[in-house]
N, C-alpha and C positions, 0 to 999 in steps of 0.2 A: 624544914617545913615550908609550904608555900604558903605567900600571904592574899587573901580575898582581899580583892580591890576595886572598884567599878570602873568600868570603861573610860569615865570619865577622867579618873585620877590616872590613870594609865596612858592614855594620850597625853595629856597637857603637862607632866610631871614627869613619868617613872620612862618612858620613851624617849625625850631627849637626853635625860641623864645617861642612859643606855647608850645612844646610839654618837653621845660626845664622847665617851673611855672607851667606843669603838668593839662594843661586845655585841655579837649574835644574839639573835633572839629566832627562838625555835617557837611551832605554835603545834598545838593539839586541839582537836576540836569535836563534838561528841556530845553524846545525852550523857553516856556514863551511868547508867542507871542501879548500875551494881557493878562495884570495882572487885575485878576478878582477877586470876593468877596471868592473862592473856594481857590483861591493862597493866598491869606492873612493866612487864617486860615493854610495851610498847613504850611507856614512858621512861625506863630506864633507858632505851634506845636513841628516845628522841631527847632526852638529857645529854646523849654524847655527842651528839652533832653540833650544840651549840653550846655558846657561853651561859643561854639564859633560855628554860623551859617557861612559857605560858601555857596556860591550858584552860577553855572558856567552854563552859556547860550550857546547852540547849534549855532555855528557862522552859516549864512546863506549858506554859499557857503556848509555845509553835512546837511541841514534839507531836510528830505523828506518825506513833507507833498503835493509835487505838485509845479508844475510852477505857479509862483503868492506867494508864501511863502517861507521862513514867512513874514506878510504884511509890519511888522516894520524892520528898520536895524537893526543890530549890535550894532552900539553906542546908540541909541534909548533905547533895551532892556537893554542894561546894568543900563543906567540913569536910567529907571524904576526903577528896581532893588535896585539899591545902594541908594536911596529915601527912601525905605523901614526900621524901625527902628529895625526891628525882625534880619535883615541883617547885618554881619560884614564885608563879604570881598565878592566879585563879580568876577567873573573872565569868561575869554572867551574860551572853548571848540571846537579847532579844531581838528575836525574828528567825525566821524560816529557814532562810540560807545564812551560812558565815559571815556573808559581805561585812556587815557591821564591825565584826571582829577582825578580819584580817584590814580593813581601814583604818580600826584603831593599833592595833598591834604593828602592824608594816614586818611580818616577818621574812626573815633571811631563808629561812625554810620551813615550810609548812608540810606537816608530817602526818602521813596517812598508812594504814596497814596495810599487807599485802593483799590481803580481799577487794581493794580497790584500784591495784595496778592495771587494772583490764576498763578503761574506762569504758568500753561499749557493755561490760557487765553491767553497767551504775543502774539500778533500778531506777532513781528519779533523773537521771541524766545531765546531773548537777556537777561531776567530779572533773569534766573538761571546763566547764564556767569558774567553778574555783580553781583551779591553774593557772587560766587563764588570766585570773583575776589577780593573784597573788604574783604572777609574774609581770602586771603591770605596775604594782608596787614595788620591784625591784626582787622579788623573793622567786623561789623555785620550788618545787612539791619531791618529796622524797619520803620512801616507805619504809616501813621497819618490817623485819623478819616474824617467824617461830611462828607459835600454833595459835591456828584461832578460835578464839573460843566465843559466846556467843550472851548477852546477858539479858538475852531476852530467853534463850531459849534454858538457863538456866532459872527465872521467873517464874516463866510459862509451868516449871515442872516441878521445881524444888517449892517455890514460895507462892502457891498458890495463887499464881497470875491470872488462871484461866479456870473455871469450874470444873469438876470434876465429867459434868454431861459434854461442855466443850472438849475435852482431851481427850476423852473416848471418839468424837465424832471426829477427832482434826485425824488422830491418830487412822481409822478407817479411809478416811477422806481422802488423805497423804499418801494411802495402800494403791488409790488409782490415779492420782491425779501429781503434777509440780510446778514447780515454780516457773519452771520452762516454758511448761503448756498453757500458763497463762499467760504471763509475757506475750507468748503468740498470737492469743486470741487479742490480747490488747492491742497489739499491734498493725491485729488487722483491722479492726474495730478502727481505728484512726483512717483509714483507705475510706471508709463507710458514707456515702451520701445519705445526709439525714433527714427528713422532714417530721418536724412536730405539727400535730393540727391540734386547735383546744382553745378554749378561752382563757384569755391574758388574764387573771386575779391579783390584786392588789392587795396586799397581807398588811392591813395596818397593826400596829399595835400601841396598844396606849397603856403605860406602866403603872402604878398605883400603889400606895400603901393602904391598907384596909384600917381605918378606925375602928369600925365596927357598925351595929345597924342603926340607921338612922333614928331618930330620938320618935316621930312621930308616924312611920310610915314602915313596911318589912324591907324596905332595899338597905343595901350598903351604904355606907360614907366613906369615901375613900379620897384621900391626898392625890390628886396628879403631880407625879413625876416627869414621863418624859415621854416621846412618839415620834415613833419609826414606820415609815414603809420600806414595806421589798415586794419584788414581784415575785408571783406567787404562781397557781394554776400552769397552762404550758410552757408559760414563758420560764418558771421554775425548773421542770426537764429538761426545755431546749438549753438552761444553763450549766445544768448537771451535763449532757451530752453534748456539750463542746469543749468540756475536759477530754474527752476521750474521742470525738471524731476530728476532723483538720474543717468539713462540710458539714456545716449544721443551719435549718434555716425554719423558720416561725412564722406559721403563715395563720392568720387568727382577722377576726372585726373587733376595732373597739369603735368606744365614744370618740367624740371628734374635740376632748377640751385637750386644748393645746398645752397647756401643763403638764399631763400626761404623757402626751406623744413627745413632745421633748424630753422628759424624764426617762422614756425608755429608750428612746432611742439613745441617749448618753451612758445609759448604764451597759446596754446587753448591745448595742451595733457591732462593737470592735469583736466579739466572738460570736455572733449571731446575725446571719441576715434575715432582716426582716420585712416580709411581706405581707400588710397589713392592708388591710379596708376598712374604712371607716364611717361608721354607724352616725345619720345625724338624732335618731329617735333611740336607740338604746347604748348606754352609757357604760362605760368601760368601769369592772364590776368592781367592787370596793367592799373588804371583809373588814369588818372592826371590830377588833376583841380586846377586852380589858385585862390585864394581867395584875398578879401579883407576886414576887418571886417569896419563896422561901426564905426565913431569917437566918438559918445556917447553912442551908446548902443554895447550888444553883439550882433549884429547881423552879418553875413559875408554875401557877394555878391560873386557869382561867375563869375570871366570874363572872362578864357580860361578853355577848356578841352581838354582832347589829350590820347588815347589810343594806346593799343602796339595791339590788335588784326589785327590779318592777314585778307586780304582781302576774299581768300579764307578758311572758316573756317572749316577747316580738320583735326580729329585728324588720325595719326596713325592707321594701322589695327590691331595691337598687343596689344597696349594699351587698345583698344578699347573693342576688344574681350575680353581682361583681367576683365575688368570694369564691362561688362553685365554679366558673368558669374560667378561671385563676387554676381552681385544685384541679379539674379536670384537665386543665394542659398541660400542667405540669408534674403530675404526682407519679406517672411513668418511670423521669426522669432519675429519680431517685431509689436507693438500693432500701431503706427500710424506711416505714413510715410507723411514727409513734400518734396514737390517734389518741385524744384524754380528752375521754366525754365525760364534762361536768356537769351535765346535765340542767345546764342554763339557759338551753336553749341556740345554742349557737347550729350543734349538728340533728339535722332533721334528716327524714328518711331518704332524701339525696343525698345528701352529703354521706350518711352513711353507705352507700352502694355504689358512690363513686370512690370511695377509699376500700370497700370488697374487692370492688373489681380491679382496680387500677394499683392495687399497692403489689410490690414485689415481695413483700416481705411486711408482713403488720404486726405491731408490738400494739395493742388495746389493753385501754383502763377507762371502765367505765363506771363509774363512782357516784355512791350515795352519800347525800349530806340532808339537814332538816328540809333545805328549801325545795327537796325533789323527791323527800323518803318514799318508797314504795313505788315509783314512777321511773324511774331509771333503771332497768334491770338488765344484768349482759346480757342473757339468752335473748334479746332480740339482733343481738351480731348474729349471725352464722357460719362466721370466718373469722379464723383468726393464726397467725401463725405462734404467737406467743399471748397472753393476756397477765395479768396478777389483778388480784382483789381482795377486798379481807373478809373475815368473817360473817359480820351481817350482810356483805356485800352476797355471797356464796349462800346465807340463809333464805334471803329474799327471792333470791334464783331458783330456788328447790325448797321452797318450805313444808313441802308435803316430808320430806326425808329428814323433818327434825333435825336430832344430832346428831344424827350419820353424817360427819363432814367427810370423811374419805366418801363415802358414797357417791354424795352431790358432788363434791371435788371430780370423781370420775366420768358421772354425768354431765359435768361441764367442759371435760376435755374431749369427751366425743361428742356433743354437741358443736364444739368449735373447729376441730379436723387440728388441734395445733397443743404444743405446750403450753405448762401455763405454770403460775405459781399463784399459794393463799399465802397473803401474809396472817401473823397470829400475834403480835405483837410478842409480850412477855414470854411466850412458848416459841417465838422464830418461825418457820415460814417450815412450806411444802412446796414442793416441784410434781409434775405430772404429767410422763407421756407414756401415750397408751393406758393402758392400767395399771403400771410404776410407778408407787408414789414415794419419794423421799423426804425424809424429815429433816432438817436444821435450827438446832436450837438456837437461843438468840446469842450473839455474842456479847451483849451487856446489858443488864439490866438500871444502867445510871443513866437515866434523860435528863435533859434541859427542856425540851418540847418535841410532841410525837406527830407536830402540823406537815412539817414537811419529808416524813420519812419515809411513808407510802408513795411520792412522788422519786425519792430516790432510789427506794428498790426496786420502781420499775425503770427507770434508766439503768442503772447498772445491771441490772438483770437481763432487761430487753436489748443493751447494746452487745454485751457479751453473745447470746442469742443469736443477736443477727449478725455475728461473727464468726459464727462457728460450733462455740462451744456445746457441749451437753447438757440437759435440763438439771443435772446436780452441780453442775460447775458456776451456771446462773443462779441457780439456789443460793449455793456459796456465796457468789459476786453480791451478790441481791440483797442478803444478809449485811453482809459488810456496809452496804450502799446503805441501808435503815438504818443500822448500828450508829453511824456519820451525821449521816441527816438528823437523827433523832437527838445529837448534841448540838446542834444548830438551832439557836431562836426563830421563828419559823420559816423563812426563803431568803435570810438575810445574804445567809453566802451558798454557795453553792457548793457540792460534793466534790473534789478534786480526785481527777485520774491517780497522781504520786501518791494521794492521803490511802487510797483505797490500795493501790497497789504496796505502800507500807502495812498495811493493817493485815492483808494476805501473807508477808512476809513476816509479822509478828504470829499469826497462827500458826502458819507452816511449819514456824521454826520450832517442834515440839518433839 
């Protein structure tokens, strides 16, 4: 039986002893999420190589395999594990890549399956960095043999991994579409010169414990806890879309306080170029919502909102002219342009018809919230090569056609000359070209916050899109990109190329 040990004790103790009686140390490394008849043999393999089998499980809080994994805990997998007689020492791997592990282990040889011999197969392109890495500690990577088996796609089917609506559609989906053909479009999707245009949004959020209502008035009383910003609005896309393009660039007006402008430029410069104007009368916009999370799960509630936007929403005429004359010389230049009209004011009827006319390619999201309801409607585009929007968004556009949403959905795709997608939250999304429409249900229904996931369905939707791909294959992508985002406290991190390209490969696998 293997013994659970933590990293720490393993380094500083169970390693020199090791490595003074001059005995090998082999490493295994994996989620392991269900030890199957394929895991055994791997581990008896990697037991004969050396004097002494480790083997370190992907703690839950870096697997990205998808919301809903991995199915077992932490402690679960390790007990697994350390049951096993092939196994000597077990230990827990926090963080994304191995590095941590094979740092503290220093193995003689680091042992991976024959599915990973092909290193330009590696979906996240990680299996040459760990070689790499393991051979500067002295060690060397070596495979074991026999059949591979798959414990995700035994999940997915046996243990109720995936709903019953999800496995019929993965199952159809899987009838056109692979793993291959995505790959590709990712691919090329990275070649993609990008431009975001849209207003920079400041997502504060202020944490709380809820007492209850105040003794003499109907609001709350609530405990402050804690407060975060992320940025939020375009700046959010352009972050989601430099996962996945090499050229990606943010051309937006804010305010001119300088706290801000150094704050973003520190966060988002090294993946984003940023081309900015700055506003001296309208102020870089600032969302501030009060949260409260769930006592047993993660989930948060929001009970207060409050914005800095001006009633009258004006920028400057210097800035402005600065801004247009900016997008107009350069927005040729670039192979797709993402336009996220928030409706604050930033895009007025120029700017909209210099991005008509001049974009090669337009991915539009033109978005209603309290401070613009009924005032912002897409049907005043005319062009669009791609769009998404969600429900009310879609109702306000066609309210004469009630809840004929395919209807209006159709009506807005001839209206725009281009595809497009609705998102639907709980019920998943639609795609639309021509008079084709397909369905997508959601692929989870467990959020943390749903602020930023209409923002990433349309980058992974929209970059796929202008990649290549087919309005069901964006559907797809788009899906998966909300699924992501909607486990994300609202713009803290951004949607990852590998996390999305994993979560495709947990579905596929069915």
């Amino acid at each position: 039986m293997g013994r659970i040990v933590t990293k720490e004790e393993f380094k500083s103790k169970i390693r020199p002893a090791l490595k003074a009686q001059n005995q090998t140390i082999a490493l295994c490394h994996g989620v392991f999420d269900l030890v199957h008849p394929g895991h055994m043999i791997h581990f008896e393999q990697a037991g004969k190589m050396a004097d002494v089998l480790v083997v370190s499980v992907t703690a839950a809080e870096y697997v990205r395999k998808g919301p809903g994994r991995p199915y077992f805990s932490d402690e679960m997998r390790l007990k697994f594990l350390s049951a096993i007689e092939h196994i000597d020492y077990v230990l827990l791997s926090e963080g994304y890549t191995v590095d941590d592990v094979v740092e503290t282990v220093e193995p003689d040889i680091y042992v991976k399956g024959s599915e990973y011999a092909d290193e330009g197969a590696d979906l996240t392109g990680k299996i040459r960095e760990e070689r790499e890495l393991v051979e500067r500690h002295g060690g060397r990577i070596q495979y074991t043999g026999g059949q591979v088996y798959s414990s995700t796609k035994l999940i997915n089917t046996a243990m109720s991994g995936l709903s019953e609506e999800v496995r019929r559609y993965m199952e159809e989906f899987n009838s056109r579409h692979s793993m291959e053909e995505i790959l590709k479009y990712a691919q090329d999707a990275e070649k993609l010169k990008v431009l975001v245009v849209g207003d920079v949004i400041v997502d504060k959020y202020t944490y709380c414990s809820v007492q209850g209502l105040m003794s003499k008035d109907m609001g709350y009383s609530a405990r402050l806890r804690t407060t975060e910003e992320y940025f939020g609005g375009a700046a959010a896309v352009a972050r989601h879309l430099a996962s996945f393009s090499d050229d990606v660039t943010l051309m937006s007006i804010i305010g001119n306080e300088e706290e801000m402008r150094l704050k973003l430029f520190d966060q988002v410069s090294e993946q984003i170029q940023l081309k900015l104007t700055y506003s001296a009368e309208f102020p870089t916009i600032v969302k501030h919502r009060y949260l409260t999370r769930n006592a047993k799960r993660e989930e948060y509630k929001k009970i207060f909102a409050i914005t800095n936007i001006p009633e009258k929403m004006c920028f400057d005429e210097e800035a402005r002219q600065k801004f247009k004359e900016r997008l107009r010389e350069k927005i040729e230049s670039y192979d797709v342009v993402f336009l996220c009209d928030f409706g604050n004011g930033l895009v007025d009827s120029e700017i909209m018809d210099i991005v008509q006319k001049g974009a090669k390619y337009l991915v539009l999201n033109c978005q209603t919230n309290s401070s613009n309801y009924g005032r912002n409607i897409i049907t005043k585009y005319t062009r669009s090569d791609a769009f998404s929007l969600d429900q009310t968004e879609l109702k306000l556009a066609y309210p004469a056609m009630g809840d004929d949403e395919n209807g209006a959905l159709r009506a807005l795709g001839e209206h725009m000359g281009g595809r497009g997608w609705l998102t639907r939250g709980s019920m998943g999304a639609q795609g639309i070209e021509g008079c084709a429409i397909d369905t997508c249900p959601a692929f989870t229904l467990a959020v943390k916050d749903t602020v930023g996931a209409g923002d990433a369905f349309l980058s992974v939707a929209g970059i796929f899109s202008a990649a290549g791909a087919p309005v069901e294959v964006g559907t797809f992508m788009g899906n998966i990109g909300g699924a992501l985002g909607s486990n994300i406290i609202g713009n803290k991190e951004a949607v990852e190329k590998v996390n999305v390209l994993k979560y495709v490969h947990t579905l596929m696998n069915i």
